[in-house]
Phi, psi and omega in degrees: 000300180285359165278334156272319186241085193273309195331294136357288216266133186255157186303149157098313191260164182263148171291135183238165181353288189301339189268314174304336210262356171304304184334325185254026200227131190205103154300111175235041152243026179285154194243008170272167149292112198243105173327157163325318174268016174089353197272182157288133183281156185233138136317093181338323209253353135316311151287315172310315184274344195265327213264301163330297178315293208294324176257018162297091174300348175275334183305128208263180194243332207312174191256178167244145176316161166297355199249334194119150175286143163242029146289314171311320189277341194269300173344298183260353140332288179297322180297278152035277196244008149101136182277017165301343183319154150289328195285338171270007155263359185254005166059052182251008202196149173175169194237182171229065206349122195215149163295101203037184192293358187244333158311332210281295176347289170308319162294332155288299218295316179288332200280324157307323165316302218262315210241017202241127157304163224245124187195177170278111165251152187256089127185120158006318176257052189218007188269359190263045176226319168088044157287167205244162190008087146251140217219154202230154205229118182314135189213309183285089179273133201266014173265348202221332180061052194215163183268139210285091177286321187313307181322313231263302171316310215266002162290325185283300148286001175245005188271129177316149173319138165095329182305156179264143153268115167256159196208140188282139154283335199198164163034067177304153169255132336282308248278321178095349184242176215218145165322144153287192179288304169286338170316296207307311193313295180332290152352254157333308177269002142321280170327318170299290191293352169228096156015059183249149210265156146292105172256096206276140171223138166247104176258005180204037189306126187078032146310309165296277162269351164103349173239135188289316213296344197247332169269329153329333201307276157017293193285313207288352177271352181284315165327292174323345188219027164082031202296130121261175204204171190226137158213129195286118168262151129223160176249019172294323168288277178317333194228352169050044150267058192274338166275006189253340163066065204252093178211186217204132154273068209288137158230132198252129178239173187294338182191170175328309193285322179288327175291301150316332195291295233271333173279340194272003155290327191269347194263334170312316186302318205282332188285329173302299160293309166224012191060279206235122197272191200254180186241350182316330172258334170284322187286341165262343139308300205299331214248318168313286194291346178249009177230132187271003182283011196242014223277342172301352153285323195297331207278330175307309132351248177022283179289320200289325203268359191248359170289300200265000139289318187272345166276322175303335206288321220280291191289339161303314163305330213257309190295294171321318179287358158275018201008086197255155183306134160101164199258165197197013170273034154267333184309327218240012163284321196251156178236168143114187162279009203237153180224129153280099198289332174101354181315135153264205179305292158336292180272012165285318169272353144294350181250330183295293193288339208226318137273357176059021149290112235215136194170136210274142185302358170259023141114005206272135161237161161288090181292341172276043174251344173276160159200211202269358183249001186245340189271000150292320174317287262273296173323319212268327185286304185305274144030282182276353165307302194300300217264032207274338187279327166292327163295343167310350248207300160187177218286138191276125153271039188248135167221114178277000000 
């Protein structure tokens, strides 16, 4: 017990029942960041700025616009498509304050329903708007443990004029992996030639590689060569505001008036749903991203993505010295917080049922759920998943 969870354990007390079946037990579905000691991570320089906020004699309580501060929205607009853009020098673009990255979603979704020519969107989370045929795209092969990209094109060319896509700019959810840059271009000139729409969702920017501008590229070339596009921010990862509910709605339209036409639609939708977002959490992005004395988030950025890099090197490393059956350089292939391990069904339900590793039957974990004292169980458990049929056979020298 104190050797996985030292954090735990108070002086004095016994272990009870709930404490024996913790010992044997390990959540790789968390959708937070989860710091070396397992808690959910706070950023320093969060506390810092929240401490700053709370003692500001200006700060007012006041409701916020239906839109959002909009301060907020031009900030994060701008990390978003860089403020070098065109559509933000051609003053084409601005966002819309939404309760997180699944507000933002929902509210694009609606502005699509109502105001989007009628065409087939491919994704799932667009069904509580009660859009019609939707369809999902080859995007993982789990055979090869890659992204199906060849799959993922020739989907793209047969899908109708018009269609909505949605798409990760960065740090796909569960798979981890993600387009190069030329891929993304490839992408784009498909999309292009049969007029098909972007809905891009950014959940976690600078996660990945730790510089946003580079987990932005995907999107900002798509700006770049004149896509228009809708894209769902959030700031719950990156900035590990997950109870403050901090997300941004990018809308890129072809010119000003349309642009305009398409926020003062958005702003109906939103009075419809929650009327007026909070404000608390946009205002500690905005005074973070607008003071250059903070540069200690980017560096922060960094450490979290070279963290969860350095997890991925362990346990791809930690497999191979079991020799386990089979290749695992995929592991160290994917960014972001989500890993796709490549497990099959079978051998999910074996690390659930038989070891008590808790993970969704397609193999995806939350990789910062490892750290240095759980990622030999994690290796040694996995292990025994693959090779479960040879130990029937003889004796296991893995000691759990």
């Amino acid at each position: 017990y104190s050797k996985h969870y030292p954090h735990r354990e108070e002086p004095g007390s016994k272990p009870t029942i709930f404490h024996i079946f913790e010992i044997f037990s390990l959540n790789l579905l968390f959708s937070e960041y989860l710091g070396e000691d397992g808690e959910c991570f706070v950023h320093p320089v969060i506390r810092k700025v929240a401490l700053q906020v709370v003692n500001d004699p200006t700060m007012t309580t006041s409701y916020l616009p239906p839109l959002g501060l909009s301060e907020f929205t031009r900030s994060a607009t701008e990390l978003a498509l860089g403020k070098g853009s065109p559509a933000i020098v051609q003053n084409r673009t601005g966002g819309v304050q939404t309760l997180g990255g699944i507000g933002a979603i929902r509210v694009g979704a609606e502005l699509l329903k109502h105001w989007y020519n009628e065409g087939d969107a491919v994704v799932s989370t667009l069904q509580e708007t009660k859009i019609k045929d939707i369809h999902s795209y080859p995007y993982w092969d789990p055979e090869r443990r890659c992204l199906a990209f060849e799959e993922m094109l020739q989907f793209l060319e047969s899908v109708p004029e018009q269609s909505i896509i949605v798409l990760y700019t960065s740090a796909h959810c569960p798979t981890g992996a993600d387009p190069t840059l030329d891929q993304w271009k490839q992408i784009a000139d498909v999309m292009m030639r049969h007029r098909l729409f972007p809905f891009f969702l950014l959940p976690s920017q600078g996660l990945c590689s730790g510089d946003p501008n580079e987990d932005a590229a995907s999107l900002r070339y798509f700006v770049s060569v004149g896509f228009e596009l809708i894209c769902a921010q959030s700031f719950s990862q990156n900035f590990g505001l997950y109870n403050e509910r901090v997300g941004n709605l990018i809308l890129v339209l072809k010119d000003s008036p349309t642009f305009l036409s398409v926020q003062s639609q958005a702003e109906k939708v939103v009075q419809t749903l929650w009327f007026r977002p909070p404000c608390w959490g946009a205002r500690l992005v905005t005074i973070i991203l607008n003071n250059p004395a903070l540069v200690v988030e980017k560096e922060g950025l960094r450490a979290i993505a070279e963290r969860t890099m350095l997890m991925r090197e362990m346990l791809k490393e930690k497999l191979r010295m079991l020799s386990i059956p089979g290749s695992w350089d995929h592991l160290s292939q994917q960014s972001g917080l989500y890993c796709c391990t490549g497990l099959r069904d079978d051998e999910v339900e074996f690390l659930v049922r038989r070891q008590h590793v808790y993970l969704p039957s397609s193999g995806n974990i939350n990789i910062s759920t490892l750290n240095h004292q759980i990622v030999d169980y994690v290796a040694e458990t996995m292990y025994l998943a693959v090779t479960k049929e040879d130990l029937l056979h003889k004796p296991s020298t893995i000691h759990l």
